[in-house]
C-alpha positions in Angstrom: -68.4 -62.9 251.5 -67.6 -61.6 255.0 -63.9 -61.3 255.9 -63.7 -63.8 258.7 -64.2 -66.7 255.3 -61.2 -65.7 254.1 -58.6 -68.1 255.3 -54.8 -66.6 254.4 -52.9 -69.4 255.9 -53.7 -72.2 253.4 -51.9 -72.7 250.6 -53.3 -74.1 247.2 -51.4 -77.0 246.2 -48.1 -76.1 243.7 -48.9 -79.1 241.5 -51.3 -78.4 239.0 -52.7 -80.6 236.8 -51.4 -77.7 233.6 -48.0 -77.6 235.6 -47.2 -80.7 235.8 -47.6 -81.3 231.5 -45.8 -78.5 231.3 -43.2 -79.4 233.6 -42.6 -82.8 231.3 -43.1 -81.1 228.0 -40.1 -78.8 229.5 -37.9 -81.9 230.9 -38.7 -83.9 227.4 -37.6 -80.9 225.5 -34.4 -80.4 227.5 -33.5 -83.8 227.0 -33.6 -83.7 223.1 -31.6 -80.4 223.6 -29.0 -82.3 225.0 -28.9 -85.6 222.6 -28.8 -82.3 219.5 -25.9 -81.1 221.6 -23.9 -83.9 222.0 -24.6 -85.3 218.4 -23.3 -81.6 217.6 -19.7 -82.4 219.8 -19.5 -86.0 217.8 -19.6 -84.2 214.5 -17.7 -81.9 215.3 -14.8 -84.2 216.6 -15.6 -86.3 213.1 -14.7 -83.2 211.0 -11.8 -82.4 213.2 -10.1 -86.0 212.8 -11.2 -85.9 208.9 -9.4 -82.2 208.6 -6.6 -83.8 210.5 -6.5 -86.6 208.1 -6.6 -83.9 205.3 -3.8 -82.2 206.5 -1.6 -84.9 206.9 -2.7 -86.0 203.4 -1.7 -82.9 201.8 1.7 -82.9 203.9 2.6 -86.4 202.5 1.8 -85.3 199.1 3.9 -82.8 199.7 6.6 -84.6 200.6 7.2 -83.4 203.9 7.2 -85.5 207.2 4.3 -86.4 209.2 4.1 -86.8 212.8 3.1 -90.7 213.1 -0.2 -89.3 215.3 -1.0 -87.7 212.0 -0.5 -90.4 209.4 -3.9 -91.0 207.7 -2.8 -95.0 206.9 -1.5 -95.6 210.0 -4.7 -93.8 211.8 -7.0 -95.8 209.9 -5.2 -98.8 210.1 -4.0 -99.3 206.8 -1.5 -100.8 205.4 1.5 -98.9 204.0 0.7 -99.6 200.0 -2.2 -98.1 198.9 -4.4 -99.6 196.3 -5.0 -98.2 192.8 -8.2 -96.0 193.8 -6.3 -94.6 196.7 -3.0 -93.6 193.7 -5.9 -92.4 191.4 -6.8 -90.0 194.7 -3.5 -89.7 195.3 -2.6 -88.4 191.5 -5.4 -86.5 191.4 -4.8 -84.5 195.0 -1.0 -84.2 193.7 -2.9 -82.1 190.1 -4.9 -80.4 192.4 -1.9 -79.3 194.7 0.2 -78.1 191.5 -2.5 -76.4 189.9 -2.9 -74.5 193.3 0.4 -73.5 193.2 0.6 -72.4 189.8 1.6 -68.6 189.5 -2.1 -67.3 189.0 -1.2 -63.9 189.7 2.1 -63.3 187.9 0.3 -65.2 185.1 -3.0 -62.5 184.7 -0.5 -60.0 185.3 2.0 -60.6 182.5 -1.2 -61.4 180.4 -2.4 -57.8 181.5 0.2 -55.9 180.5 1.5 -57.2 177.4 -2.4 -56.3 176.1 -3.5 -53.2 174.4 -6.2 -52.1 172.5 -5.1 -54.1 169.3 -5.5 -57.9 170.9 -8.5 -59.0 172.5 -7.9 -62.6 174.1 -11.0 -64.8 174.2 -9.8 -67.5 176.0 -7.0 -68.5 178.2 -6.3 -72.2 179.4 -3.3 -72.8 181.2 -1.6 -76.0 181.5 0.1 -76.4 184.8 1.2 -80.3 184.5 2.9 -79.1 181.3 3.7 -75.6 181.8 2.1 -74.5 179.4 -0.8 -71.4 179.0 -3.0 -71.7 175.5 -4.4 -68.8 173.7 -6.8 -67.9 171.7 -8.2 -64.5 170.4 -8.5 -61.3 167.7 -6.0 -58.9 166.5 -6.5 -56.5 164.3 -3.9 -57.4 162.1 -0.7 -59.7 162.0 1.8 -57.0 163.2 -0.3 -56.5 166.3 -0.8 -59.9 166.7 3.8 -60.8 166.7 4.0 -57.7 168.7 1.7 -58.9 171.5 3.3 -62.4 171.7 6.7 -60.7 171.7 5.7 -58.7 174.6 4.4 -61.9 176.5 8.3 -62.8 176.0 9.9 -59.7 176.9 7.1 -60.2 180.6 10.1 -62.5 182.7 6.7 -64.7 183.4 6.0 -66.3 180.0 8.4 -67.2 177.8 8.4 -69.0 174.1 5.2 -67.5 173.0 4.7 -69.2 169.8 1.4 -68.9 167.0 -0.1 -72.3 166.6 -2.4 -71.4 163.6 -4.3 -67.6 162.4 -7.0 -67.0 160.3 -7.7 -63.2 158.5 -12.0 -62.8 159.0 -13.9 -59.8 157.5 -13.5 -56.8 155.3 -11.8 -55.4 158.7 -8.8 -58.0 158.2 -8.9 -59.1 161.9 -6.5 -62.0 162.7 -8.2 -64.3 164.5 -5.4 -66.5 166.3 -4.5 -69.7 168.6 -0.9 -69.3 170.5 1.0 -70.8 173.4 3.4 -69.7 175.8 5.3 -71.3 178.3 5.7 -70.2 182.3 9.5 -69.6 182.2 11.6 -71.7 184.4 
């Protein structure tokens, strides 16, 4: 091809026939990138006003005073007396919210150091509505067994320890045993 065919001033045409389907692939995709997005804001304003909601639910189990903005009946346009699946909710929040509360760690603690090698506990199921903690494990023998509940006295955290029923198992004598104590008040 001789140089005088080559012509530099002509351009070739910027839409392709490729570009332009990948021009609206691109603008397509862009588009359901933004629908995502903005589904994402809606959501995310949803769990905003339902941790609001939470919040305030909490507070007015609570007892304390909610801002009016922030009262979940008023909000959803309720009425002021709730039904009797909104007070089984409520009941059941209010259990929740004292079970939360319940001394967990002075409770473990006073359970930790009142033991010794000569109780093992085998289970533990405290009883915050009522107060009080259950018990249930192996001592080697009875003496070890009054001793540990007197120590769960003498802890400032429990308090009338008492031995609900014991059983002696073996040749070794273990005592197996079922207590309570109650958080003291």
């Amino acid at each position: 091809m001789p140089l005088h065919d080559l012509d530099f001033s002509s351009r070739p045409s910027p839409f392709t026939p490729i570009g332009s389907v990948l021009l609206l692939i691109g603008l397509v995709l862009a588009g359901l990138a933004a629908l995502d997005a903005l589904e994402g804001f809606a959501q995310r304003n949803g769990t905003e006003e339902k941790q609001a909601q939470l919040v305030a639910r909490v507070a007015e189990l609570r007892g304390a005073k909610v801002p009016q903005a922030l009262n979940t009946k008023n909000a959803l346009g309720r009425g002021t007396d709730p039904d009797d699946k909104e007070e089984r909710r409520i009941a059941e929040a209010k259990k929740v919210i004292r079970n939360l509360a319940a001394p967990w760690n002075e409770l473990f603690d006073a359970l930790e150091k009142a033991q010794d090698d000569t109780v093992a506990l085998l289970s533990i199921t405290p009883e915050r509505a009522t107060g009080q903690v259950s018990l249930t494990g192996e001592a080697k023998n009875y003496e070890a067994l009054t001793d540990y509940l007197t120590r769960l006295d003498d802890s400032g955290v429990l308090a009338n320890s008492q031995l609900l029923g014991y059983e002696i198992k073996g040749g070794d004598r273990n005592v197996v045993f079922s207590a309570t104590t109650s958080f003291a008040r």
